[in-house]
VOGU-3710 file (C-alpha; in Angstrom, 3 decimals, decimal comma):
1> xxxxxxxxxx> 43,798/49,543/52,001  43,453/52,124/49,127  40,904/51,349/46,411  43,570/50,258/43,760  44,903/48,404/46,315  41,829/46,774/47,012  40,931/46,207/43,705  43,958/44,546/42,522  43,802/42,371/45,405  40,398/40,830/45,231
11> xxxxxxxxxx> 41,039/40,352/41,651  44,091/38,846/41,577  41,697/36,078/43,461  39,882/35,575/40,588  43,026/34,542/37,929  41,911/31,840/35,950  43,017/30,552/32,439  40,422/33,102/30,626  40,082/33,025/26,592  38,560/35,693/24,579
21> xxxxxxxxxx> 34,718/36,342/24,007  33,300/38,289/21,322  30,891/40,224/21,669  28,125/42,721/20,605  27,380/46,447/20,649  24,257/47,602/20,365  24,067/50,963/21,902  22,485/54,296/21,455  24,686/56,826/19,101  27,245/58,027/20,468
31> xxxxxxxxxx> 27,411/61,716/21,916  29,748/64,217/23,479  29,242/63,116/26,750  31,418/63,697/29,353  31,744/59,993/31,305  30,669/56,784/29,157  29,615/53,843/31,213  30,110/50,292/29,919  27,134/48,336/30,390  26,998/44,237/30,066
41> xxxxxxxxxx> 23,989/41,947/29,627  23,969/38,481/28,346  20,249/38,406/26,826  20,199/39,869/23,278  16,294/39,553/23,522  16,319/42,269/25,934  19,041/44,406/23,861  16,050/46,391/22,556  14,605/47,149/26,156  17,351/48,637/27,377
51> xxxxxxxxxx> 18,683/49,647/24,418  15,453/52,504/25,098  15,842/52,825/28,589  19,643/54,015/27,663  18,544/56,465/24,871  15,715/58,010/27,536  18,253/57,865/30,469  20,834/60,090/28,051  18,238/62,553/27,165  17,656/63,210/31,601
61> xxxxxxxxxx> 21,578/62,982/31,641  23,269/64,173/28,373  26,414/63,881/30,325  26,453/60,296/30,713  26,567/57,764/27,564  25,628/54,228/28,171  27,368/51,875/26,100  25,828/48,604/25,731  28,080/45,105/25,460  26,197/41,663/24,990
71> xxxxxxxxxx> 28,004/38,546/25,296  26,737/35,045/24,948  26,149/32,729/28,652  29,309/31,366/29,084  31,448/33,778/27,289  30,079/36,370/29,323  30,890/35,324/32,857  34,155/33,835/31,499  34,930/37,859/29,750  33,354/39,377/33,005
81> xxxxxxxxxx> 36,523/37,353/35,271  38,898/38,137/33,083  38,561/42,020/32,692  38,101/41,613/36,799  41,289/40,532/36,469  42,853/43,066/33,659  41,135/45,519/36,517  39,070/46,914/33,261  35,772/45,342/34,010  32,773/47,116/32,931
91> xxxxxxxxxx> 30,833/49,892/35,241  27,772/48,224/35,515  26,965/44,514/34,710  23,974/42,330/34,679  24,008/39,841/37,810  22,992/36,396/38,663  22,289/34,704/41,917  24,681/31,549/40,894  27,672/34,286/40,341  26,950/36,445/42,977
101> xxxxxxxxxx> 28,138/34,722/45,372  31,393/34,494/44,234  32,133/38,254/42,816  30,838/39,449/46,330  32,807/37,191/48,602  35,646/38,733/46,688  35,051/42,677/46,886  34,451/42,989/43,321  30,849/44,481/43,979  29,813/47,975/44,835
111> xxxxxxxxxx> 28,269/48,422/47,884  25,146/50,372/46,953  24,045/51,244/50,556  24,687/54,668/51,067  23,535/55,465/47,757  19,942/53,840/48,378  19,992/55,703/51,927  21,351/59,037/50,341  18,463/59,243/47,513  15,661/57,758/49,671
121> xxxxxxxxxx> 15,503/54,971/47,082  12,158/52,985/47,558  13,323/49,011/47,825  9,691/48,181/48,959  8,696/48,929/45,015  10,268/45,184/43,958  8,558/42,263/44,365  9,107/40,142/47,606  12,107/38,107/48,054  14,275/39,860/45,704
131> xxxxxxxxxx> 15,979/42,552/47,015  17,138/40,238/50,225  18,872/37,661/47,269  21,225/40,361/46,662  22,209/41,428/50,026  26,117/40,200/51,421  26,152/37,208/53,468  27,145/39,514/56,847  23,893/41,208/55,985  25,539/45,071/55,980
141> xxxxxxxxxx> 25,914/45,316/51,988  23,485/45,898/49,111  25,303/44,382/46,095  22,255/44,626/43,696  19,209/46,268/42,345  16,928/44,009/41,132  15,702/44,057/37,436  13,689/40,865/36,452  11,956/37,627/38,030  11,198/34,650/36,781
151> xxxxxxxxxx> 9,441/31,243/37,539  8,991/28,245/35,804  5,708/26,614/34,336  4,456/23,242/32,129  4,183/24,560/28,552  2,091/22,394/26,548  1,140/21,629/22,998  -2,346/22,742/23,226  -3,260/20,432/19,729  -1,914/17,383/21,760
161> xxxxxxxxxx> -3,913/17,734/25,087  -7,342/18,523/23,335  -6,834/15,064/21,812  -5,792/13,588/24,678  -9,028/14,559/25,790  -7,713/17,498/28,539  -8,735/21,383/28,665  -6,593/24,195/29,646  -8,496/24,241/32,976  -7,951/20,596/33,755
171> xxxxxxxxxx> -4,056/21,534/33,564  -4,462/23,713/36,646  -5,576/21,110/38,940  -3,151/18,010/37,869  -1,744/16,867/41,322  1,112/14,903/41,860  2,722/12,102/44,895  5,966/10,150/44,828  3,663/6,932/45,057  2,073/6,913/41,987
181> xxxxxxxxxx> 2,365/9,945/40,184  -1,040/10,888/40,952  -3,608/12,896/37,622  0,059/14,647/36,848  1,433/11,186/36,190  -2,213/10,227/34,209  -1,877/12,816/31,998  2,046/12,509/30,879  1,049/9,076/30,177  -1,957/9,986/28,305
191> xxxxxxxxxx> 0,237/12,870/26,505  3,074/9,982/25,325  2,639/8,307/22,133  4,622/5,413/20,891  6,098/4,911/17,143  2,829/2,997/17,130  0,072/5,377/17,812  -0,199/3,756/21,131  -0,646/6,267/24,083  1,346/5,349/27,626
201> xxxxxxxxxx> -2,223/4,514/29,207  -3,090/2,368/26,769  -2,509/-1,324/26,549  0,156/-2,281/24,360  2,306/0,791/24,540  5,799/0,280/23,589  7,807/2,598/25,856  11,155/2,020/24,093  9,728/3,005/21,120  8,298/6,497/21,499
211> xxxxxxxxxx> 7,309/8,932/19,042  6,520/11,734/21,179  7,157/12,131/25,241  5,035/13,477/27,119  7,544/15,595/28,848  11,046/16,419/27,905  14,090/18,162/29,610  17,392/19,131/28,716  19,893/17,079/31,989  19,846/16,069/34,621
221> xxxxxxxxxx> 20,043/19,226/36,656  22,768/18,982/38,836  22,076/20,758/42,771  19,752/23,253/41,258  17,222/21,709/38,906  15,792/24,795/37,978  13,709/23,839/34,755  14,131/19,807/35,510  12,908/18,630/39,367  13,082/21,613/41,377
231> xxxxxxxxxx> 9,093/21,935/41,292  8,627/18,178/42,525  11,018/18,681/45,369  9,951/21,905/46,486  6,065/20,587/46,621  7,354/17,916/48,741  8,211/19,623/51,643  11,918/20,057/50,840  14,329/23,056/50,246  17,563/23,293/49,233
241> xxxxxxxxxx> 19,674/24,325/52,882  19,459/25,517/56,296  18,953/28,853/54,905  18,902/31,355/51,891  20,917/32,951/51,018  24,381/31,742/51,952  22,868/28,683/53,258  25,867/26,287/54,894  24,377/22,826/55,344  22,633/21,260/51,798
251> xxxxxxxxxx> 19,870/18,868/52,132  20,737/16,240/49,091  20,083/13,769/51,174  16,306/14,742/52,686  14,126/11,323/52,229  12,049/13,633/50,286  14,006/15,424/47,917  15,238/11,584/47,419  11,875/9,754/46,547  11,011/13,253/44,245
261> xxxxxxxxxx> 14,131/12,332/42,428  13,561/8,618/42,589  9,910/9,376/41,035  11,277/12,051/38,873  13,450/9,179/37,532  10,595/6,629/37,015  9,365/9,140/34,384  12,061/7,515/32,276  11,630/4,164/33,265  8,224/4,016/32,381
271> xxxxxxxxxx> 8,913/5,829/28,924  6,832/9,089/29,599  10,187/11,274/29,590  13,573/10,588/27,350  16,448/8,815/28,508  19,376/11,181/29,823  21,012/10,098/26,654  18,211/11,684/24,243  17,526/14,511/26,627  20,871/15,597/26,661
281> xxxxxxxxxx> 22,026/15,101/22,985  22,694/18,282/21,686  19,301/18,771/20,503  17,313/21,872/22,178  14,230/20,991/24,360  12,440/24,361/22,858  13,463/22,889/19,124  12,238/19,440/20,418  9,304/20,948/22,027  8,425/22,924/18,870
291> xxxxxxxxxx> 8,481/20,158/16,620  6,662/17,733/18,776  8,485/15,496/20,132  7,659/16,371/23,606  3,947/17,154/24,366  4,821/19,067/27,227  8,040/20,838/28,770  8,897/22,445/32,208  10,606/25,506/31,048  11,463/29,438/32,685
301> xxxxxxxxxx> 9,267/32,459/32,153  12,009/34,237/30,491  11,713/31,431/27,528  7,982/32,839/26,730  9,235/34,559/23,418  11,647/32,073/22,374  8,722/29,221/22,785  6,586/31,347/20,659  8,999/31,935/17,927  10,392/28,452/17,764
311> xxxxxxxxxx> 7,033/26,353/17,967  5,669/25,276/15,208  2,583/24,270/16,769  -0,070/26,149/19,293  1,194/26,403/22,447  0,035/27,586/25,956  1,569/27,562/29,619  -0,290/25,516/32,663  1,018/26,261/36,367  3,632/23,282/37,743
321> xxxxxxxxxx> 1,428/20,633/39,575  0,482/21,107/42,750  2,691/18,424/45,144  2,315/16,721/48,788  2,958/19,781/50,775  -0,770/20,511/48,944  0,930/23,344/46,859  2,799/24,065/43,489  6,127/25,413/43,880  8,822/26,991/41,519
331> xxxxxxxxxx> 12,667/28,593/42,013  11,787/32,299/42,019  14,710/33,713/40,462  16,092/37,194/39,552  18,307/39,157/37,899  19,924/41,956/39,093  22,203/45,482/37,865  25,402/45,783/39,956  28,563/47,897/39,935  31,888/46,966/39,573
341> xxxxxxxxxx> 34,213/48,361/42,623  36,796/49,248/40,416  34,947/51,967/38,286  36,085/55,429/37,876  32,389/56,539/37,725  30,544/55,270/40,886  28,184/57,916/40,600  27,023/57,954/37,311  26,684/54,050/37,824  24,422/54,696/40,695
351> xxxxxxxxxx> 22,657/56,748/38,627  22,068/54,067/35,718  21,332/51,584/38,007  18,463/53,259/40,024  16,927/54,524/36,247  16,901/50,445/35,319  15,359/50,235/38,407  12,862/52,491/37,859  9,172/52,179/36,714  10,177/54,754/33,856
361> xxxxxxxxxx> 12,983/51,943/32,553  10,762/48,913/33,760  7,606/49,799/31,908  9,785/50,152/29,085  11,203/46,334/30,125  6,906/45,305/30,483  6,032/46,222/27,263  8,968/44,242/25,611  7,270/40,725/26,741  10,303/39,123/27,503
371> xxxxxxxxxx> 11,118/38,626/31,154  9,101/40,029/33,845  10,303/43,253/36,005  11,171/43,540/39,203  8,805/46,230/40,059  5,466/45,046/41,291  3,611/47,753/38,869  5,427/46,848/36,243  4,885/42,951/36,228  1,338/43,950/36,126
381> xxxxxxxxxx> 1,496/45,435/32,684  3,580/42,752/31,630  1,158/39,917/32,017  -1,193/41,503/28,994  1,926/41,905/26,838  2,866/38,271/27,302  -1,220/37,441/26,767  -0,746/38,936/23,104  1,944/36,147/22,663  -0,876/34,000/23,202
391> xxxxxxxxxx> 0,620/32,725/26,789  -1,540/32,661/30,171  1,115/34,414/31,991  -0,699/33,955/35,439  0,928/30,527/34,965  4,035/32,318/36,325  2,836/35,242/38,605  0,237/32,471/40,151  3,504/31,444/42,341  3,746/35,157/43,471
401> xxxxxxxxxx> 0,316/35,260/44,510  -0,300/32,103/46,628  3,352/32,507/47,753  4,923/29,640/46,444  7,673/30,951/44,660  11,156/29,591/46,561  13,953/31,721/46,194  17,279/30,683/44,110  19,715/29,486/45,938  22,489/31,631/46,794
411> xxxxxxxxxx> 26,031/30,568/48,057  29,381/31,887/47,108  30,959/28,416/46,244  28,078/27,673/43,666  30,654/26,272/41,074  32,194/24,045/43,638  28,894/22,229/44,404  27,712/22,150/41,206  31,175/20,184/40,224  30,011/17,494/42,699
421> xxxxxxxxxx> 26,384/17,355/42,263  26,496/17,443/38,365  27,898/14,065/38,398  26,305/12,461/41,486  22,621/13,661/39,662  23,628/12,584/36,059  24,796/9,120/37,136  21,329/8,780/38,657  19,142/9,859/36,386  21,079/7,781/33,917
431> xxxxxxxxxx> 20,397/4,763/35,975  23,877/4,195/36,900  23,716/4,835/40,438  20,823/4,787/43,061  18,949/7,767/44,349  20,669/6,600/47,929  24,246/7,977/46,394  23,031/11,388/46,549  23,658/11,091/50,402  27,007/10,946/49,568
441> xxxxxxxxxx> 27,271/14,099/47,265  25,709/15,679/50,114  28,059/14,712/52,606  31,089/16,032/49,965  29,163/19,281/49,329  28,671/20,218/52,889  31,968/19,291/53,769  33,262/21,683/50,899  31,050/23,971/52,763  32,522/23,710/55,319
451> xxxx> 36,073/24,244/55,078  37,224/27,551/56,006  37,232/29,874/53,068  40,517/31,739/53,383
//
């Protein structure tokens, strides 16, 4: 099949109802350049990274110009379909594992193979695990060049646990068990206060009457959980399928991942952590977190600068407790640059993509304290930049180190399963359905899985 053909094809499998998305520009000024690459990215906080990386990657190759598009979350995968669709999507676009899977079961990715083998392009630079996350599920196809990683920690109101009586250090060691919590459980209940000054360890606390929760979260976290259960499950001896990526078979209904989510859910019960109702009102966790009304909140690495800008009070970052299996875990997750198939400039794309992944670009990215880079040299000089925010960012890279860092998930029917474990998890932690139902949702997602895919 020729590559219009090809092109057309694959897209036309992607038609949806698509509305439009503005967006931004914030690019380096323009030149006489003979090719100009579009370049998308949904995170304006790292607009000013690369916004540098483009200006020094124009100097090395005045006949390339980089133009630089930034589109909110959703608008931006719902934009990036449609001009898949139009056939006019942009040369180069920022990737994430839960899309991935889709946009490269459907040949809209550029197979960067011959490009990495051709330039003797070092893969072995990136940090472990992520290069393989962007590989095609028959193993033959590199669909992505890692830029970023990220973990999640406990961020903490560091006023609240020095009168709760707890150090920084004691934060490291918290354990916790789905029988009783364990000192992780201790301390949330120490950290919750009710409308009455009463803490959740003390005698008379009134836990439908709180002031401030000792942990918050934003939902219920449908089959992922990233920033909500994923590090209680994942310390329990559980992971998310038979394999990653492209894992067939999900385990939803692992005793387990079950009595995590059944103690998870307890949390509420017992008043330490906001009904589904609160959590999810339309009130940010980070704006919630900032103003106090959570002592402590499970939230990414790439928040770091958005926690420091929004809290109103000091604020540090503790590793996530360490579980049954007798370690911590966290979803190691990553970004990554790929190429449309359907550009006219597959060369010049190469060529931006392999200067993002460079130290030259990522040192650039280090420096910015936003999001940590791929490239092992690089996270290194990020940690000090993210110490001048005032975070311990060996919170995050601890995972790295002891090698508990699980990576994200990666399927090609993502959307699918999320559209039946949303509900099945939400109806749970809302108390309308036992943790047992989640056997069900299992059942429905594999069988999804299942079915042939043409």
């Amino acid at each position: 099949m020729k590559k219009a053909q090809k092109v057309a094809a694959s897209a036309a499998a992607l038609a949806m109802a698509i509305g439009l998305a503005a967006c931004s520009s914030d690019t380096p000024a323009h030149t006489d350049a003979a090719v100009t690459l579009r370049y998308w990215l949904w995170d304006s906080s790292q607009l000013p990274g690369y916004r540098q990386c483009a200006e020094n990657f124009q100097e090395e190759n005045p006949d390339i110009f980089i133009s630089l598009e930034q589109y909110g979350w959703d608008d931006y995968w719902t934009q990036l379909t449609a001009s898949m669709v139009a056939e006019n999507a942009p040369d180069v676009f920022t990737n994430h594992t839960s899309r991935f899977g889709k946009y490269g079961s459907l040949d809209q990715i550029l197979d960067v193979s011959e490009y990495i083998e051709a330039d003797g392009y070092d893969l072995d630079q990136f940090e472990d695990g992520l290069v393989d996350q962007w590989v095609s599920e028959s193993g033959t196809a590199q669909l992505g060049i890692p830029k970023d990683w990220d973990t999640v920690g406990l961020f903490y109101n560091e006023d609240m646990i020095k009168e709760a009586g707890y150090s920084p250090e004691d934060l490291w060691e918290l354990e916790w068990n789905p029988e009783d919590g364990g000192t992780y459980e201790e301390f949330l209940a120490a950290m919750t206060i009710d409308k009455n000054g009463v803490h959740g360890n003390e005698e008379g606390f009134d836990k439908n009457n709180v002031a401030t929760y000792g942990i918050g979260y934003n939902e219920a976290g449908s089959g992922y959980g990233q920033v909500q259960w994923s590090p209680y499950a994942l310390s329990n001896d559980w992971e998310y399928a038979d394999q990653n990526p492209w894992g067939r078979v999900f385990n939803y209904d692992d005793e387990n991942f079950q009595e995590a989510i059944a103690w998870w859910k307890s949390l509420i019960d017992k008043g330490y952590m906001p009904k589904l109702s609160i959590a999810s009102s339309g009130i940010g966790t980070l704006e919630s977190f900032g103003a106090g009304a959570y002592a402590t909140l499970i939230e990414g690495s790439w928040n770091m600068s958005n926690v420091a800008a929004k809290a109103a009070v000091p604020v540090d970052v503790a590793p996530t407790p360490i579980g049954p299996s007798g370690d911590r875990a966290s979803v190691m997750n990553g970004l990554a640059d790929s190429i449309w198939v359907g550009t006219e400039h597959p060369d010049e794309a190469w060529k931006w993509v392999s200067y993002m992944g460079s130290t030259e670009c990522q040192d650039i990215i280090a420096s910015e304290a936003v999001v940590f880079p791929a490239i092992s040299s690089s996270t290194e000089k990020a940690i000090p930049a993210f110490g001048e925010l005032g975070f311990d960012a060996e919170a995050f890279s601890i995972h790295l180190e002891d090698g508990t860092g699980v990576t994200s998930p990666v399927v090609d029917r993502w959307a699918q399963l999320d559209s039946i474990m949303n509900p099945a998890m939400s109806a749970v932690i809302d108390g309308q359905a036992d943790v047992s139902t989640l056997t069900n949702a299992n059942e429905q997602v594999n069988n999804m899985m299942a079915r042939d895919r043409e």
